[in-house]
N, C-alpha and C positions, 0 to 999 in steps of 0.2 A: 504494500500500500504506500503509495506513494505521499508525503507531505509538501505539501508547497511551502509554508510559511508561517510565522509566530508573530503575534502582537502584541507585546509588553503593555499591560495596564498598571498604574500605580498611581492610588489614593491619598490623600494628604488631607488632615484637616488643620487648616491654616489659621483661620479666624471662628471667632465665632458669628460676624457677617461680614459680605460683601457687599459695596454698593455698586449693584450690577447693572444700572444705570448709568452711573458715571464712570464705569471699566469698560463696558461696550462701546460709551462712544472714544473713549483712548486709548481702546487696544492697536488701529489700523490697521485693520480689516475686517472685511462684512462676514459675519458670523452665518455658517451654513442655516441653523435655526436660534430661536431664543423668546425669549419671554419675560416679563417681570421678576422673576426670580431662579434663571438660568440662562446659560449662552452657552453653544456647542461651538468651535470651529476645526473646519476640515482645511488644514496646512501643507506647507510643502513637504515631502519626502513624507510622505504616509503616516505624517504627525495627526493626532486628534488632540484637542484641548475641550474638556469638561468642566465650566463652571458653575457652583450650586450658591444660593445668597446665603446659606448658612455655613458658608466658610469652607466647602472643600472645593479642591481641584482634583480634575482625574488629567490622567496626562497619558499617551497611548504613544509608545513609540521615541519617546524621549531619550536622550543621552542623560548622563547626569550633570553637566554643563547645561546643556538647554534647560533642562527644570530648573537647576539653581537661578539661573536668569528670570524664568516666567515667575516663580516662586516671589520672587524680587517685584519683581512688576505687581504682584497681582496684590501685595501685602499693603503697597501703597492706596487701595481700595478697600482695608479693611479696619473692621472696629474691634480690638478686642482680640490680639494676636495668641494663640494655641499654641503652647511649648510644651507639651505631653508626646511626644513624637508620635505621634497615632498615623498611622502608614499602613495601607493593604494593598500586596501585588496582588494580580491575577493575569492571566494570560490568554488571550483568543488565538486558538489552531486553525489552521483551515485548510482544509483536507476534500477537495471537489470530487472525492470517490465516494464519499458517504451519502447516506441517503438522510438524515435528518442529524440535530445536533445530537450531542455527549455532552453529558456534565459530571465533569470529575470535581473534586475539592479543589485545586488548585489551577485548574484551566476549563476552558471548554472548547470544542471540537465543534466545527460549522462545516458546512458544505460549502455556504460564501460568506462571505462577508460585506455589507453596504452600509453606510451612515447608519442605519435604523436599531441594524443588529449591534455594530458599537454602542451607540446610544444607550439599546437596555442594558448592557453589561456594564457601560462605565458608570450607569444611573444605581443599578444595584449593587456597584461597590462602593459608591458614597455614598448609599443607605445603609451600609455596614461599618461605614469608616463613622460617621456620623452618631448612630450608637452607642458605639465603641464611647466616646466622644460625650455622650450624656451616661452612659455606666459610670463610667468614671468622675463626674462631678457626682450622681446621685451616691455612688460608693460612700465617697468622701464626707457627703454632706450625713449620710446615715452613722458613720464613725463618728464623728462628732458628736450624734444626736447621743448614741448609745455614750458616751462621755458624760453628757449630762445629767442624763437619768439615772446613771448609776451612782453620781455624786449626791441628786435628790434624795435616791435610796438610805446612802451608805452617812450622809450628814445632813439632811433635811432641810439645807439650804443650798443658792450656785455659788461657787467663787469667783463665778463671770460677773463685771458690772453690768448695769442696767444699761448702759450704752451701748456696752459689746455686744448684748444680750437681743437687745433689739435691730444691731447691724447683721448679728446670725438669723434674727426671723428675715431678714431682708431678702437675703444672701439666699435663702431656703425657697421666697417666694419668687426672686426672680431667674431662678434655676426653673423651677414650676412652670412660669409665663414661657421663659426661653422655647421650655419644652413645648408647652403647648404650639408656639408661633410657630412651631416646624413640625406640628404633625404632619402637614402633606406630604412631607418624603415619604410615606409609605404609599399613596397614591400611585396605584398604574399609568404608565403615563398614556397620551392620548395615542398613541402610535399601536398600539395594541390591541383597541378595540373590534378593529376590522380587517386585525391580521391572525391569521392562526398560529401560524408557527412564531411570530414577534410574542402571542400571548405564552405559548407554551414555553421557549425562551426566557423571557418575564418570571415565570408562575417557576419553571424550576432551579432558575437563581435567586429568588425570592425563599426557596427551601433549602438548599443549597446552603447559604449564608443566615440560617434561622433568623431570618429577618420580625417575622412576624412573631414570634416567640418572644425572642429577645425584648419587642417592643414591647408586650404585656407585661414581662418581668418589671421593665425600666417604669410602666405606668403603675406597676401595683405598688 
């Protein structure tokens, strides 16, 4: 069986937003598609660029030279910069012998490949990097909780002042809003509806990446 070729994906989550507004019009060049709260662009040498407003970039095909630069570029659009290194490869095969995709853990295997099919792949590993991304602040913020309550327990009062006390409610509820503002990442995207195989695609990288799992766990 013969292989033609591999597509390097790797996810980044950079900020916690992007003004995707004022990066579209200063990247230079027209974006294959985009929307209020993403921009895709198809580049020279078989590059893809994936931008999400909730701070990640997918990057397809990149050297690690070019992502350091785009990384650079794109940071200058952001609110709220992410230094937890939260990073996901994944890899598209493409293999014109096969009769339908394969999904492995750490790649997937296509018959072709076109804008559409990148799209969902690099759309559902920002919905993982993303995640990733809010596990990690709710972790954090539940470690702390569990700090306090055992202090109420164990001497029936906090040793936090009233001011810190109320910068941690803060800090709690706007991890909560954050969350909420980006529930649509888990949204199909519209390119799916009236494609089968984009849906099936979709439906088993979405399993693939315990996407939907993970998101109950992060909401309970």
């Amino acid at each position: 069986m013969e292989k033609s070729n591999f597509i390097k994906i790797e996810a980044i989550q950079i900020a916690e937003v992007f003004n995707i507004k004022k990066l579209r019009a200063e990247f230079g060049f027209e974006p294959h598609s985009s929307s209020p709260s993403e921009i895709f662009y198809t580049l020279a040498k078989k590059q893809y660029l994936y931008i999400f407003d909730y701070g990640v970039v997918v990057f397809a095909n990149y050297s690690a030279a070019e992502k350091k630069e785009a990384i650079a570029f794109v940071k200058n659009y952001a609110s709220t910069i992410v230094n937890l290194d939260l990073l996901e490869e994944y890899r598209i095969e493409i293999d014109t012998n096969i009769p339908k995709v394969i999904i492995k853990n750490d790649y997937v295997t296509v018959p072709y490949v076109d804008p559409s099919v990148l799209k969902i792949v690099m759309l559902n590993i920002a919905q993982s990097v993303a995640l990733d991304y809010y596990e990690a602040l709710t972790d954090d913020l539940i470690t702390s909780s569990k700090k306090y309550i055992q202090e109420l327990e164990h001497r029936g009062k906090l040793s936090i002042s009233k001011k810190n006390l109320l910068k941690y409610i803060g800090k709690v509820l706007n991890v909560k809003n954050s969350i909420v503002d980006n529930l649509y990442i888990l949204d199909d995207p519209n390119l799916v509806w009236d494609n089968e195989e984009l849906h099936l695609l979709n439906r088993h990288l979405k399993a693939n990446f315990d996407i939907n799992p993970r998101f109950k766990d992060l909401d309970y």
